[in-house]
N, C-alpha and C positions, 0 to 999 in steps of 0.2 A: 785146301780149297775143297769144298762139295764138290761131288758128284751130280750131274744136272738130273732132275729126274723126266720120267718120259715128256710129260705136257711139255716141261723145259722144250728140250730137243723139237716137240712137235711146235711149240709157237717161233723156236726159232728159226726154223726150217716154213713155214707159213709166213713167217714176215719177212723171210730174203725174200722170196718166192712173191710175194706180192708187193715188193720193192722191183722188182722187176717187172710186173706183169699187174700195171696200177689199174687197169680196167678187167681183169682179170673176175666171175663172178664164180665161187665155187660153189656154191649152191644149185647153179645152173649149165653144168658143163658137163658133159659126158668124157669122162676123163679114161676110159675105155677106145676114145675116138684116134687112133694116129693121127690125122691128118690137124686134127686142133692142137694134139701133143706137142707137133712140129712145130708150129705156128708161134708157141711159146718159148719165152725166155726163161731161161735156164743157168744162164751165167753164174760162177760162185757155187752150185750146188751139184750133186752126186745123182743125175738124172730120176735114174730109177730106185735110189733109197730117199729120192724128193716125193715121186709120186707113189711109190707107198705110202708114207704118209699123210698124204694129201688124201687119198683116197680113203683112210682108216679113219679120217679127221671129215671128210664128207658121211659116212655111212652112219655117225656116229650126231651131224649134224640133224639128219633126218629122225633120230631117236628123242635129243631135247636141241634148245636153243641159248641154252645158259653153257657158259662157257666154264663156269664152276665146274657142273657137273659131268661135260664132255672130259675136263682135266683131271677129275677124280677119278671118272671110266678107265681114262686110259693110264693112271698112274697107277692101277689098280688091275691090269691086265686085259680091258673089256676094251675087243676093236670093232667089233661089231654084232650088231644083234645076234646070229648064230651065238656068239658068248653069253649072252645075255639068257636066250631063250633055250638053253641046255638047262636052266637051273630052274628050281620051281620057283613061282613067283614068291609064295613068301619069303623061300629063302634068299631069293637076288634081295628083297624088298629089307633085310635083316641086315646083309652086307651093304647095301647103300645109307642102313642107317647109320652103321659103325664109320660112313665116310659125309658124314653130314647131310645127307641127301634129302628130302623127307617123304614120309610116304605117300603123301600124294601123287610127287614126282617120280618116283621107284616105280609106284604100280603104273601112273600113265607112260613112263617108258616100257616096261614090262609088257604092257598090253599092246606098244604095237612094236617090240621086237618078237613076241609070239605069234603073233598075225604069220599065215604063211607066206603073202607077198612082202613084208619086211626082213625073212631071215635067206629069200632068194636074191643077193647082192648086195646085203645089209652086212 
């Protein structure tokens, strides 16, 4: 049997987690917050190696919206913009071509994981 690769782990870790918690909006939580932490269900999963990834998986939302290429980001090492925006743009722009990316979508991530309000909690 394969080995799962990251996106694997992270969609399956995203669909318990939201089998639990069906009103749940990750787009819109402050997952920094205790008190909302608490509030959640958690059953079946490994607390704090759920909300890592939940969070690497939000930070990563706010760079694109396609789920392709969040899965390529992170099977490919990039958790958050700080990754992204260490590398110059045409070079991220090069490696997301070799991951079917295209460059439209490379530079408009590029341009706001370089932004400095995107790589502060990005």
């Amino acid at each position: 049997m394969s080995e799962k690769t990251s996106s694997q782990i992270l969609e399956q870790v995203i669909g318990a987690f939201s089998s639990n918690n069906p009103d749940f909006s990750l787009a819109g939580t402050n997952l920094y917050k205790r008190s909302k932490l608490n509030s959640l269900n958690w059953d079946g999963l490994d607390q704090q190696e759920a909300l890592k990834k939940l969070k690497m998986y939000q930070r990563l939302m706010k760079l694109s919206d396609d789920k392709f290429v969040i899965q390529s980001l992170v099977d490919n090492g990039f958790e958050s913009a700080q990754h992204i925006a260490a590398m110059t743009e045409d070079s991220f722009v090069n490696y997301a071509s070799a991951l079917n990316i295209s460059e439209e979508t490379s530079r408009g991530i590029y341009k706001i994981a370089s932004t400095p309000k995107s790589c502060n909690g990005l």
